[in-house]
Residue, then its C-alpha position, 0 to 999 in steps of 0.5 A: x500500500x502507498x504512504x504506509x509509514x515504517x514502524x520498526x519493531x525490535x528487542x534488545x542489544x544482545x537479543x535472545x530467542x525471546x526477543x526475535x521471535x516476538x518482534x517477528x510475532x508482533x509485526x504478523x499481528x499488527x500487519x495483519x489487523x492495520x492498513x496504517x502502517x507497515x511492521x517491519x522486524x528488527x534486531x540490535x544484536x547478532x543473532x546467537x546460535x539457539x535462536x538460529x536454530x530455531x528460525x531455520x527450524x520453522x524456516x523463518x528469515x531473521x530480521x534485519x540488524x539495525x544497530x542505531x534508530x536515530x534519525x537520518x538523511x533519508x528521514x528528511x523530506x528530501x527535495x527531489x531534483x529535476x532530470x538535468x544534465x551538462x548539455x543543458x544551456x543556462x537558460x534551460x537550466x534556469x528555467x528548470x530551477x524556477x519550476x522547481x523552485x530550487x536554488x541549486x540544481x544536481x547535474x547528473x549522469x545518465x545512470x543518475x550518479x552525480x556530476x556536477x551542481x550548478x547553482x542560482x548564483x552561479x548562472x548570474x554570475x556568468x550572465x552578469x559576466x559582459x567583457x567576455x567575448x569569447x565566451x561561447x567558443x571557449x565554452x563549445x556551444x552548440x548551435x541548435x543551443x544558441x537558437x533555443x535561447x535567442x527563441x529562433x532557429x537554424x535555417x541553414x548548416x548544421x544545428x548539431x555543430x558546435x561554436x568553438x572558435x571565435x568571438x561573438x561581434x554585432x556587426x553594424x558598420x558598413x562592408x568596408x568597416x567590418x573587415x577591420x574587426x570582424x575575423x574568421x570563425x567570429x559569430x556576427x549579429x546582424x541585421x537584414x543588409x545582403x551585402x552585409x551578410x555577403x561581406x561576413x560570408x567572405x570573411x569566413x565567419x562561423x555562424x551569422x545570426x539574423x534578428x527581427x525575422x528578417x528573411x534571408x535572401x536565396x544568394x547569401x543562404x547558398x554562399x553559405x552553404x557552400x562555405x558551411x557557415x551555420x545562419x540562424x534566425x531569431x525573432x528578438x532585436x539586437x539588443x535582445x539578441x546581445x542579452x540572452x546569448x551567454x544563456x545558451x552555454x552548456x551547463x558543464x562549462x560553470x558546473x562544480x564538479x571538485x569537492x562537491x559535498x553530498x550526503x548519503x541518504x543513510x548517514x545520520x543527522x547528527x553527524x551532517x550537522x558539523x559540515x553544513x555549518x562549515x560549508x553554508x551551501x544552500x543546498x547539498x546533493x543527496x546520493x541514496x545506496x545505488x550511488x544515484x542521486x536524488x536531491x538536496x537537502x537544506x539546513x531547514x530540513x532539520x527543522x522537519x525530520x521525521x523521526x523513526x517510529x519504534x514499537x520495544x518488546x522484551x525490555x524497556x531499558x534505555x541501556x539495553x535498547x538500539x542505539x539512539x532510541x531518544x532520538x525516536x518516537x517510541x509507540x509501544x512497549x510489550x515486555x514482562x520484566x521490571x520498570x525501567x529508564x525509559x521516558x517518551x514526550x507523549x502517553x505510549x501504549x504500555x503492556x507489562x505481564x509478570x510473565x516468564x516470556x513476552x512470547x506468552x503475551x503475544x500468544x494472548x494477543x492472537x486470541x485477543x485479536x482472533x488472528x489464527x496463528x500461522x504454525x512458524x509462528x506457533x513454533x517460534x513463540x513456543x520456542x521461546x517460551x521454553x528457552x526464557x522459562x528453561x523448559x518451564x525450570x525457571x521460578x519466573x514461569x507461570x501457569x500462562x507460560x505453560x498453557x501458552x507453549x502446550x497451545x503452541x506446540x500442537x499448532x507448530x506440531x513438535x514435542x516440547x521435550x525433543x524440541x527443547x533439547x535439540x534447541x538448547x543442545x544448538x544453543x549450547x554449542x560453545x566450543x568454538x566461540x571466542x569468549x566475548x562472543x560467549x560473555x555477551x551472547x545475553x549480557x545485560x546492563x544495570x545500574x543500582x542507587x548510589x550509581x553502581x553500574x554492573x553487568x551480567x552475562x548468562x549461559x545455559x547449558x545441558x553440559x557440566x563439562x563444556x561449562x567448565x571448559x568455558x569457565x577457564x577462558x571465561x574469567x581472564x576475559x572478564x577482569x580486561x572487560x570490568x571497568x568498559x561502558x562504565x560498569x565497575x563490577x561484572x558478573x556471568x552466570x553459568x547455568x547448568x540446565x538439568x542440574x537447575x543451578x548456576x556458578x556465579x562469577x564476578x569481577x571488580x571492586x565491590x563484587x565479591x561483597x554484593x554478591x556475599x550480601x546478596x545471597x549470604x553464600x561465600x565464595x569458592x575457588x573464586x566463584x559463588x554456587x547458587x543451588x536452584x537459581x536460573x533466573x537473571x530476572x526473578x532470582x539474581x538481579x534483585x539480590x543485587x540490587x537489594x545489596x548494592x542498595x544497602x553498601x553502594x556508598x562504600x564501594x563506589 
């Protein structure tokens, strides 16, 4: 549908199986139940390997990565420009840029990538420019251009020649005084005396203009022919005929082609901001993303950017959201995790279920909406269901959680038990993954009163082993990231799925003492066991957080 407007529908940085797959559910919603607008789904984050699993499994494409939603070039109402190219006359050029009420006028190719610019200024400066006789040879007018501009035509020789020696002259004097300053190749502008046509015809002139419609007589059109002298007739007087002339150059002659400034249509605003005050163009081209050019924009496009608009679900933190997500307009969120920093200029639609996953929100929203839920989809939501509940393991899973996958399962048509081993056996696959890319597959942001700001990781797996494995590569890792992004303490939960348990790593000053006072366990070999914690939401960040509150004054 025509002027439907884009809303981007996305989770969080670092997303997981919840995240995609209910931005992917909430877009078949909405595009489905409004003409409006458009859903499209995207993601802040590379895609890890549970959750690539999963959409290859119900062959579900993965949303495109939109790593910042502030606004761009493209996000402007861009002015697009008129078809203009170098062969153009200045006049033609004018003309155009008056219809199109625009004072600079992109030249382009015939593939439309950027040539040249031509501004208003830049014509009036070559018009007011008199002294310059030479001024159309040098600049290699065709004759057809000159007849256009003088509103006349070519009555005799070649129209598609080109005028490119010799200067223009306005011969008024008798024969014998004309050939003291009329020379071969000169273009003359005369008036309707044959012999004065026949003079300059023996003169070998290039081109002889006739004004006021005068006719030309059947002898001087035929001398002429024979020494291939290009005559053109115009209905303007000679004074007339004096004034437009210049008009008719070609464009690429005063066009700027070096150091033209452009801007991308995905570049940034704020990052375009800078160089228009530097450079106080009127107007600046606009190349999109096949290197074609557009249009221009202005410094008063900034005053009517067109912010992005974004639906968030499965958060509603700042620090977890894409990049720039105060730059644009927030319609709705959909989550099921506590409140957080988010704020937005005007009322929002706001759905927040304590609930163990958003997928369980969505499936409601089907039955809300008596939408019947396409089996991919089915299989997505119930796969996420079961990865944020850990297979319904973890204290955040409600009833709702567990009817809402049983319903998935059978319209996906899948066993929960086999598919939930097989997707956390993909999920699991860590042997060969870096330890940044393991400690921020589901890595997490916080900050505590008193400004402490800690992170926490998580892994879940069904291997004992492989846990230990990466627990040695881990820790080394974690003391050179404690201290990035502002975060003074780091922790990764190690979860062992069949056991229901985590090992609780940490770093940084501070750490050791929340997480002591937090769960009232000391550490081991470095490491604190938490028997029946799997949940980073419900069962370690308020912990945490209850700690940070009661001693963040002395460790910060």
């Amino acid at each position: 549908m025509k002027n439907q407007e884009k809303i981007f529908v996305i989770g969080h940085k670092n997303p997981d199986t919840d995240s995609i797959c209910s931005a992917i559910a909430y877009c078949d919603i909405k595009n489905r139940t409004t003409q409006e607008s458009r859903y499209i789904p995207k993601r802040a984050g590379q895609i890890n390997e549970e959750t690539e699993y999963v959409l290859n499994r119900f062959g579900v494409h993965p949303p495109g990565y939109l790593s910042n939603i502030g606004t761009q070039v493209k996000d402007m109402d861009i002015r697009l420009s008129p078809e203009a190219n170098k062969s153009m006359s200045l006049k033609n050029a004018w003309d155009l840029m008056q219809e199109n009420s625009i004072v600079s006028l992109p030249i382009r190719e015939k593939d439309g990538t950027l040539e040249g610019l031509i501004t208003i200024g830049d014509i009036a400066k070559t018009y007011m420019d008199t002294t310059d006789s030479y001024l159309l040879s040098r600049a290699r007018t065709q004759y057809q251009r000159i007849a256009e501009t003088i509103g006349g035509k070519v009555i005799e020789g070649n129209a598609h020649g080109y005028f490119i020696q010799g200067k223009i002259m306005v011969a008024t004097a008798n024969p014998d005084k004309m050939k003291e300053y009329v020379e071969e190749n000169d273009m003359v502008i005369m008036g309707n005396r044959e012999e004065d046509h026949l003079q300059a015809i023996e003169q070998n002139v290039s081109c002889i203009i006739v004004g006021m419609g005068i006719e030309v007589t059947e002898k001087v059109l035929k001398l002429a022919h024979e020494k291939d002298i290009v005559i053109i007739s115009s209905p303007y007087d000679t004074f007339t005929i004096s004034r437009l002339i210049n008009q008719s150059i070609p464009v690429k002659y005063i066009m700027k082609t070096d150091n033209l400034v452009t801007f991308n249509t995905e570049d940034f605003t704020d990052d375009i901001q800078e160089v228009m005050i530097k450079h106080r163009h009127r107007a600046f081209p606009v190349i999109n993303k096949k290197g074609k050019c557009i249009g221009t924009i202005s410094r008063r496009n900034f005053l009517d950017m067109h912010r992005k608009k974004v639906v968030l679900v499965d958060h509603n933190e700042k620090d977890q959201a894409v990049d720039n997500i105060d730059k644009a307009d927030i319609m709705e969120i959909i989550d099921h995790h506590k409140l957080g920093t988010l704020q937005t200029m005007q009322p929002i639609s706001f759905r927040n279920q304590p609930v163990g996953c958003t997928g369980t929100i969505m499936y409601q929203m089907y039955g809300e909406q008596k939408l019947e839920i396409p089996p991919k989809i089915a299989g997505l939501l119930c796969a996420a269901i079961i990865s944020d509940t850990l297979m319904f393991r973890s204290p955040t899973c409600t009833l709702q959680d567990k009817m809402a996958a049983g319903a998935l399962a059978l319209i996906a048509d899948i066993s929960i038990e086999e598919f939930a081993r097989e997707m956390f056996k993909a999920g699991s696959n860590l042997k060969d993954k870096s330890p940044e890319e393991i400690f921020y597959q589901d890595y997490k942001k916080f900050i505590a009163e008193g400004d402490i700001c800690f992170g926490v990781g998580q892994i879940s797996s069904m291997d004992a082993d492989e846990l230990r494995e990466i627990k040695e590569r881990l820790i080394p890792f974690m003391v050179s990231e404690c201290g990035r992004h502002g975060v003074s303490r780091v922790y990764f939960m190690m979860t062992d799925i069949m056991e229901q348990s985590t090992e609780l790593l940490f770093y940084g000053e501070g750490s050791e003492e929340m997480a002591v006072n937090a769960f009232k366990i000391e550490p081991k070999d470095g490491t604190i066991y938490l028997k029946g914690v799997v949940s980073r939401k419900k069962q370690l960040i308020p912990p945490l957080m209850e700690a940070a509150q009661m001693i963040g004054s002395d460790y910060v």
